[in-house]
N, C-alpha and C positions, 0 to 999 in steps of 0.2 A: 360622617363628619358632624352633623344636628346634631346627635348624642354624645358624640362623643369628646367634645369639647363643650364648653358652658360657651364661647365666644359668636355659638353661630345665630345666637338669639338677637343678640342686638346687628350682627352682621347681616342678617336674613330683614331686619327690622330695615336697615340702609336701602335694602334693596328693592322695598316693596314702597317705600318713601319718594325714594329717587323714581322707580318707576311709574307709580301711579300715579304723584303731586308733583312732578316736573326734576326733580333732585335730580339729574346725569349728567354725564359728560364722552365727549368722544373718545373713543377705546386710547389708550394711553402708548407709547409707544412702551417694547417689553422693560420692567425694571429689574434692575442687577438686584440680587438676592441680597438682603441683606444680612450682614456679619454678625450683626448683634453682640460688639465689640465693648460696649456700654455696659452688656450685662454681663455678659462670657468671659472667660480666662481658658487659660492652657488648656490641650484637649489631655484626655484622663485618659484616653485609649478605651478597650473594652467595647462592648455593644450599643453599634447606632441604629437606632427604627427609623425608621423610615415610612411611609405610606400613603398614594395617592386615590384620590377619590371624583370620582364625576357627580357634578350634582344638575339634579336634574327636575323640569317643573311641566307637567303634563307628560311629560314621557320624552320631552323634548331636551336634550343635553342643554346646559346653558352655561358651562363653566365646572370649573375642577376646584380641588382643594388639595394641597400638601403638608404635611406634618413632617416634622421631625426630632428625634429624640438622641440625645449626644451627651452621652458624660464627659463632666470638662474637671480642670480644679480651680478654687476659688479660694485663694488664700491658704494654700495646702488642705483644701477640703475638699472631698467627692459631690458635686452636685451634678444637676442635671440642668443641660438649655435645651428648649425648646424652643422650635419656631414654626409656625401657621402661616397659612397663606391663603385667601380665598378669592377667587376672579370669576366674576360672571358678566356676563353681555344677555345685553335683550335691544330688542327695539320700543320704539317710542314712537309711534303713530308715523311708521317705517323709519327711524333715526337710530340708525345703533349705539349703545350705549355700553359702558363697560364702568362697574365696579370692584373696587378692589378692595380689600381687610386685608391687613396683616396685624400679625402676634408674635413675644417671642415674652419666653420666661427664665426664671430662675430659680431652680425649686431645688428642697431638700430630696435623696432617694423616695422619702417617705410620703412624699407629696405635698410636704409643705411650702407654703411662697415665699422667696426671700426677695426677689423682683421680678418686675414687665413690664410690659411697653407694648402700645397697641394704634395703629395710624386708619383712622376710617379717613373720608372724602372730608370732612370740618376738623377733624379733634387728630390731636396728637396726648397721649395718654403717658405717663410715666409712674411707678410706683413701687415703695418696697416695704416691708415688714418692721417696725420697731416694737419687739417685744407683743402686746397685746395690742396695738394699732397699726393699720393700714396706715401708710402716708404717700398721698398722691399728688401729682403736680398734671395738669392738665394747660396744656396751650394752644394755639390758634389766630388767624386772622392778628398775630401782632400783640395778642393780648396771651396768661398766663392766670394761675390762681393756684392754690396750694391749699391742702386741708386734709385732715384724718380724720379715719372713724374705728368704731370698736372692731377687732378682728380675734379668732379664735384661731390658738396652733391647731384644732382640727380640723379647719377650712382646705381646702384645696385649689390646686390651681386649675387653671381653665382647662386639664387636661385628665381633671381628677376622677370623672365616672367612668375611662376607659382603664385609668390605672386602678380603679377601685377591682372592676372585672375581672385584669390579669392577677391580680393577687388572689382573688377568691372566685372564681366564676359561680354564679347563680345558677340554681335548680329551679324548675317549677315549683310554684307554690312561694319560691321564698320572696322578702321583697327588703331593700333597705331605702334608707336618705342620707344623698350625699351634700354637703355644700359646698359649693368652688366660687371660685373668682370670673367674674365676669370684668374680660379685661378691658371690654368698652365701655362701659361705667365706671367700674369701679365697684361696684354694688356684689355681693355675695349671693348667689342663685342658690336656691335651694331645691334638688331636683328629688319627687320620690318614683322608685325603681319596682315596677311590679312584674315578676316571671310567670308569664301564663303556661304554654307548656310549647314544644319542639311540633313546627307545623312547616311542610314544604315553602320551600319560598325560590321566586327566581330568580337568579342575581346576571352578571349580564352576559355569560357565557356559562352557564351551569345551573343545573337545578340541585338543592341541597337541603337536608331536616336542620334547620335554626330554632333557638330557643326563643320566641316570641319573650321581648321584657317590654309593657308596657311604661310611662314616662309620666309626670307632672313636672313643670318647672314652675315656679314661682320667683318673680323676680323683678323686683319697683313697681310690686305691688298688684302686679299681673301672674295671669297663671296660663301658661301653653302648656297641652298635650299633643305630646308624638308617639313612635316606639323604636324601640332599636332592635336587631336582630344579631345572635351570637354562636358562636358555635362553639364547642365542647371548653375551648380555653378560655373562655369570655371574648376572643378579639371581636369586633364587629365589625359585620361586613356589610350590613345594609343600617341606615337609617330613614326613618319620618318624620316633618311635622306638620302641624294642623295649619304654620301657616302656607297656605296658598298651595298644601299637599304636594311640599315638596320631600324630595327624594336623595340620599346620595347612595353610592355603590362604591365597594369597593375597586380600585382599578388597578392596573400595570404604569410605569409613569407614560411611556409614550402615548398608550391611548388617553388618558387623563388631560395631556397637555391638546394630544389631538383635538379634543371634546371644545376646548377653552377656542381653540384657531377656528376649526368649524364654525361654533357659535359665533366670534365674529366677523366670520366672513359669509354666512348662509344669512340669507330672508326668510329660510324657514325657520328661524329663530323667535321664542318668542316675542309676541307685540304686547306690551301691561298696557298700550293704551285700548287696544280693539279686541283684545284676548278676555276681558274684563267689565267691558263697559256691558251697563243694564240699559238694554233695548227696552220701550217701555209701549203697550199698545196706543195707548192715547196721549197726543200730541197737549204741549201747553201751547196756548197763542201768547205772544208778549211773554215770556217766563219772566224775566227780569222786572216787570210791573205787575205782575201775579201778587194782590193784597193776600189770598189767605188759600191755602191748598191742605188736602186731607188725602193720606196715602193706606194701602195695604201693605207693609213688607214684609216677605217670607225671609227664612233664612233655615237653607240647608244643613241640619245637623244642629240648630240651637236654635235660642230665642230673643229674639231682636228687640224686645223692652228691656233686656240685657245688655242691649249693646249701645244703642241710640241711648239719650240721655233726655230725659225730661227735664228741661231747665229752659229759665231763657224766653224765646220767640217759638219754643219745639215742645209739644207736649204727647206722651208717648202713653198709647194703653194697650196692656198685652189682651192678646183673643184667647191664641188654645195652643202656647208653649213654644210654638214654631213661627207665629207672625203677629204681627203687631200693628192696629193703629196710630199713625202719626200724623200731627196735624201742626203745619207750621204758618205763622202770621208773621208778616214783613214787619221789620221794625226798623225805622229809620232815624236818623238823628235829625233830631228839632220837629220831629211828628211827637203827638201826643203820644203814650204808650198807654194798652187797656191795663186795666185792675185786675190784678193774679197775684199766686205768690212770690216772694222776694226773691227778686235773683241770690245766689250765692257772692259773698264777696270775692274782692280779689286779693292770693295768696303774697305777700312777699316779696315771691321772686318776681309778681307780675309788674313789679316798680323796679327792679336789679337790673343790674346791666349781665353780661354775660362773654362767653367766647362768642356766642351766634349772633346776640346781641348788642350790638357795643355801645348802648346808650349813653355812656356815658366820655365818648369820644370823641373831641372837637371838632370831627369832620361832621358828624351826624348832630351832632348837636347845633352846628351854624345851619346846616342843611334844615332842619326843624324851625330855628329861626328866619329865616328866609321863605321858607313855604306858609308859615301861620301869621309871622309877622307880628302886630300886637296886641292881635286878637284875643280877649278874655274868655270868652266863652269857650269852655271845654268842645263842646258841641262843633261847633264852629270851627274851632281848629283842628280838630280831628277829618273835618270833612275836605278842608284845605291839605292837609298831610295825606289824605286818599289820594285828590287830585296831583299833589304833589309827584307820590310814590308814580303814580298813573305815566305822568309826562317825563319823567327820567328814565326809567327803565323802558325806553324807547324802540331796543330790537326785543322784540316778544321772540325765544325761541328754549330751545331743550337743553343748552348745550352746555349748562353751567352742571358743579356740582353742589351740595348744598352749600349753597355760597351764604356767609356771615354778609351783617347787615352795612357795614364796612366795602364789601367784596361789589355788594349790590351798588349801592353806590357812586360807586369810583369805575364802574365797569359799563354800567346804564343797560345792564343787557339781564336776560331773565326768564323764567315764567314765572308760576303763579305761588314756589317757593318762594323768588325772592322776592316778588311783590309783597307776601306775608311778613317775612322776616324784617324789611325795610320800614315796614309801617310800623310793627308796632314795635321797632328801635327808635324811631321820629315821636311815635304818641308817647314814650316814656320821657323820652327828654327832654316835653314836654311837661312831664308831673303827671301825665294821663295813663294810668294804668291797666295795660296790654298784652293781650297774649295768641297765640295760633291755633286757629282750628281747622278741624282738618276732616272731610264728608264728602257729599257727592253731590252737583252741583245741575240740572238738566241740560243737555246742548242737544238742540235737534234730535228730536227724539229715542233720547236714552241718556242716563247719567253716565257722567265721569267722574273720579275721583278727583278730588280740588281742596288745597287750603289755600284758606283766606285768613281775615284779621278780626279780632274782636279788644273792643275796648270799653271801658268801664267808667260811665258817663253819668250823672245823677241817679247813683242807685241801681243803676240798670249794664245790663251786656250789652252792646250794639256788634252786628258783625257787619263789616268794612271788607270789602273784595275790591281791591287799588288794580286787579286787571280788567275791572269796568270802573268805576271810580262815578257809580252812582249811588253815594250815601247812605250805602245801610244795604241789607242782605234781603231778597223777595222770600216769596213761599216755595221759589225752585231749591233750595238747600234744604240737604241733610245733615247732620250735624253727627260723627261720631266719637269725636273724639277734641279736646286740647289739651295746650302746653305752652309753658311759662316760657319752652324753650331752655332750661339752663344744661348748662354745658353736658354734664354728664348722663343725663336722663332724659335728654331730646329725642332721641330714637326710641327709648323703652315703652316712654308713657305712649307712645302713637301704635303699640301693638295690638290694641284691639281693631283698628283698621288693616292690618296685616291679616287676622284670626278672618275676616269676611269677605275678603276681598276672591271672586270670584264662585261667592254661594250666596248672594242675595238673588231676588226677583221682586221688585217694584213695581204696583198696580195703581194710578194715579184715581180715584174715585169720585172729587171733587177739587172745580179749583175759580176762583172769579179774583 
């Protein structure tokens, strides 16, 4: 399923969000299949695919995936709809949780897009082809936005590397690049295809010679590697990817659905809170008044001055490819800050309102007014809109999904997602320009994955965490990653915390 749609990158992206920075929700009662009536007409008869898939993270089943493939006609024309479906469950420091993606399209035989539509946990996606532009309409939390971009008739749809396959199956040695639609952005993945050669592999009742094709994807600007595995006709039966080394297989639908029920009703389902977490030898005393800590970080299979970011309160030096010195100094609003290089400005979008954001919505907006009040000082009011966010979002728990800054709100309930999102929708509507980041944070001896808020205050980043709501970030953060948060690349840009999640090891060496 990884490979063989472009959709499971940002899908896969939802689920490493939702599970390690708080994003879930309680398994959903089952939803009725939808018709996909919006995009589909008459059926056309002929040959329906069909094909389900387990997908699975440590070896542990955690949910299935369904495809399907159905010629219809569309205005007395042969096309093809397609519809996806992805559902997984994990637990959440024991809280089961369940995710769900769906997709469904409109394509030419040839693989071309004519439309789709795609529904994660925030975002509702719609979109069709005019000529050489994409035109997509994305909506949300009550809000909407519409906008194109360049698109190519050689683009494909989200289903376009496994039809590329059945047309022409790959040999060793060969390799091509495909580009498809990524139907939760929006964005055009460009994936390259390399056939190493046919090596046993075991699928989950059978052992069988598959052509090893290894994978790049690239895509808003990031790059995952997986591989998928084929056999004489191109179909595929197994896929990989790098993030969090997961797995799918192909299956029969019973067991596939079986796979989804199990996961959520077993405890031996994965936990992304304790399955994950970095156990660290040396305890901080006080983490949260920690002025200035210097760390070791390894990281399995790459290099962590690659991943961690030198900016900011975080300054990152690589040793020998595999680990990295990192050394991060508290920086708090209305403390002096030392003399270093210039922080990076802030982009655009970190003044824009958004689907997830809705800065500019009169609820959030009186909410802003009412927490700072008539406070001038940037400084000052950002520290009151921590406290703010701090004392509304009053039940601390798992059970949202990535709820818009709207949802947070009106709701008062949370973790440390909506705390993020909440603030820095309050700091923009303010004029104080805001965005999410998203790292690992220490709790009794070992980090978790955490985002919090950062805001961009005379010259400088300051990071604000509204589920302690003491003014400014210690030396317990790590830092790997932010986001402006806009609508359609909220999931993408946060994939290099998906790419490490479950291969670091953290050695504290100094810290006062």
């Amino acid at each position: 399923m990884f490979s063989r749609r472009i959709g499971w990158l940002t899908s896969t992206v939802v689920l490493v969000v939702a599970g390690l920075a708080g994003c879930a929700r309680q398994p959903p009662a089952p939803a009725p299949e939808r018709s996909g009536e919006s995009l589909h007409q008459t059926s056309a008869g002929g040959e329906v695919r069909q094909w389900w898939e387990i997908l699975m993270l440590g070896g542990t089943p955690m949910g299935h995936a369904q495809t399907t493939v159905r010629p219809v006609l569309r205005d007395g024309r042969r096309v093809l709809a397609i519809e996806g479906l992805q559902r997984m469950t994990m637990l959440r420091d024991g809280t089961p949780v369940t995710i769900e993606v769906r997709f469904s399209s409109l394509e030419t035989p040839e693989g071309q897009v004519i439309g789709f539509e795609s529904d994660t946990p925030a975002i509702h996606m719609r979109g069709h082809t005019e000529g050489d532009q994409l035109v997509v309409e994305v909506s949300g939390s009550g809000r909407s936005e519409r906008w194109t971009k360049a698109w190519s008739p050689r683009y494909r749809g989200f289903l376009g590397i496994q039809q590329s396959l059945w047309e022409a199956p790959m040999q060793p040695g060969q390799s091509r690049t495909i580009t498809c639609l990524d139907p939760t952005t929006g964005e055009a993945a460009s994936t390259r295809l390399d056939a190493r050669d046919y090596e046993t592999v075991r699928l989950l009742h059978e052992t069988r010679k598959l052509l090893r094709i290894d994978t790049q994807t690239t895509l808003a600007g990031q790059t995952l590697v997986g591989a998928l595995w084929t056999d004489a006709s191109g179909e595929i039966l197994k896929s990989w990817t790098d993030l969090m080394d997961m797995e799918s297989y192909r299956a029969q639908p019973g067991e596939a659905q079986l796979a989804s029920a199990s996961a959520a009703a077993s405890a031996a389902t994965v936990d992304m809170i304790r399955s994950i977490a970095i156990p660290v030898a040396r305890r901080l005393d006080r983490p949260m008044e920690t002025r200035r800590v210097r760390y070791r970080v390894r990281l399995e299979g790459g290099d962590p001055a690659e991943v961690f970011p030198s900016e900011g309160c975080q300054r990152v030096k690589r040793l020998d490819g595999r680990s990295a010195e990192i050394t991060v100094v508290a920086r708090r609003l209305g403390e002096a800050v030392a003399a270093g290089p210039a922080d990076p400005p802030p982009s655009r979008a970190d003044s824009q309102p958004s689907q997830i954001v809705q800065s500019d919505d009169p609820r959030i907006i009186a909410a802003a007014e009412r927490a700072a009040g008539t406070q001038a000082d940037a400084a000052q009011a950002a520290r009151r809109l921590e406290r703010f966010v701090f004392e509304t979002i009053a039940q601390k728990d798992y059970r949202q999904a990535f709820d818009s800054a709207v949802d947070a709100l009106t709701s008062g309930r949370g973790d440390c997602t909506e705390h993020a999102v909440l603030l820095t929708a309050l700091a923009r509507a303010r004029g104080i320009p805001a965005r999410a980041a998203i790292g690992l944070v220490y709790v009794e001896g070992k980090f978790l994955y955490h985002m919090w808020t950062e805001v961009y205050v005379a010259d400088r980043w300051f990071g604000l965490d509204a589920t302690r709501a003491a003014g400014g970030i210690s030396g317990a953060y790590l830092k790997i990653a932010h986001t402006s948060l806009e609508s359609t690349t909220a999931y993408a840009s946060l994939l290099p915390v998906a790419r490490v999640a479950g291969k670091l090891s953290i050695e504290i060496l100094e810290a006062d």
